[in-house]
C-alpha positions as CSV (number, residue, x, y, z in Angstrom):
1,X,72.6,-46.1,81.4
2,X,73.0,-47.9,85.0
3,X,74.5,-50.5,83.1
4,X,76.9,-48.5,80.9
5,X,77.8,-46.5,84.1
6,X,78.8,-49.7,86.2
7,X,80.7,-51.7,83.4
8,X,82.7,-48.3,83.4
9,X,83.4,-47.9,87.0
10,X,84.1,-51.7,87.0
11,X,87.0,-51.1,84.0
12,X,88.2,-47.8,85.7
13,X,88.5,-50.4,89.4
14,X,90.6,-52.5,87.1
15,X,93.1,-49.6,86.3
16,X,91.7,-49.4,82.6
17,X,92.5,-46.2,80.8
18,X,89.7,-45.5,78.2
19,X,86.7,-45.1,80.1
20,X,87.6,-41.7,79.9
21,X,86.6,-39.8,76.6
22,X,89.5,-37.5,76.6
23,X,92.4,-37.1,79.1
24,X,91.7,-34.3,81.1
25,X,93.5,-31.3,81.4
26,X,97.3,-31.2,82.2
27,X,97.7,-34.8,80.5
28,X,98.1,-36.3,77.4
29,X,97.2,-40.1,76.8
30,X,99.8,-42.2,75.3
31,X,98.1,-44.9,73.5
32,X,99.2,-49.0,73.8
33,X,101.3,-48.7,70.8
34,X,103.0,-45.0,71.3
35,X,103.3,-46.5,75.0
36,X,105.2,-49.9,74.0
37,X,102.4,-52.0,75.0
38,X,101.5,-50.1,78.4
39,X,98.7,-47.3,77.9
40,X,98.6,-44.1,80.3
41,X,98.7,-40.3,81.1
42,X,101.3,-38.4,80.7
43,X,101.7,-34.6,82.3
44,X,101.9,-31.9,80.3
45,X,103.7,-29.7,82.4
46,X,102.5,-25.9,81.2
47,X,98.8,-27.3,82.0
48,X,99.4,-28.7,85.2
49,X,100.7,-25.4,86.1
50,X,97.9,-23.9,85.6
51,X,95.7,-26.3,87.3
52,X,97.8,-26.0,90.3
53,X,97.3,-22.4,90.1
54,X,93.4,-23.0,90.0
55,X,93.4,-25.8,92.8
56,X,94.8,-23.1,95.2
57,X,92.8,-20.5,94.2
58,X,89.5,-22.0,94.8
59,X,90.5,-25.0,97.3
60,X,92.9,-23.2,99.5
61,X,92.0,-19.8,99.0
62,X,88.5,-20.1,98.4
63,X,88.3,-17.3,95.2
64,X,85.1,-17.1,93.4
65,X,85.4,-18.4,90.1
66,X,85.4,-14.6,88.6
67,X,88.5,-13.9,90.9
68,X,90.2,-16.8,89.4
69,X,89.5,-15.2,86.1
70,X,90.9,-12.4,86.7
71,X,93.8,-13.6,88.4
72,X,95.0,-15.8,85.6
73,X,94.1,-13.1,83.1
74,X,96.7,-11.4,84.6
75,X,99.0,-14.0,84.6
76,X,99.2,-14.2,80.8
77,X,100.2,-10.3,80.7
């Protein structure tokens, strides 16, 4: 596992891409060959809304994780 874990931090240092499983939320990974030869994330602007919305919930305002719940509940009314 050690092992496994460094050669991944060491690709990630290197600016590889696929040490991640999935792209996270709010992108969408582009491969080499959809990318012309250049692999990377691309936002996906309705989900990065929403993870701005969260990141000032809890960072800034520091809501509970029910409150941001509720809040974006309400959003989607």
């Amino acid at each position: 596992m050690e092992r496994s874990r460094r050669g991944k931090k060491h690709a990630a240092l290197r600016g590889s891409l696929n040490v991640m499983a999935n792209a996270p939320y709010g992108y969408h990974y582009v491969t080499v060959h959809d990318g012309g030869g250049e692999a990377r994330f691309e936002l996906v602007p309705d989900q990065a809304d929403v993870v701005r919305d969260i990141f000032t919930w809890v960072g800034q305002e520091r809501c509970s994780l029910g409150e941001v719940c509720r809040r974006y509940r309400a959003t989607e009314d």
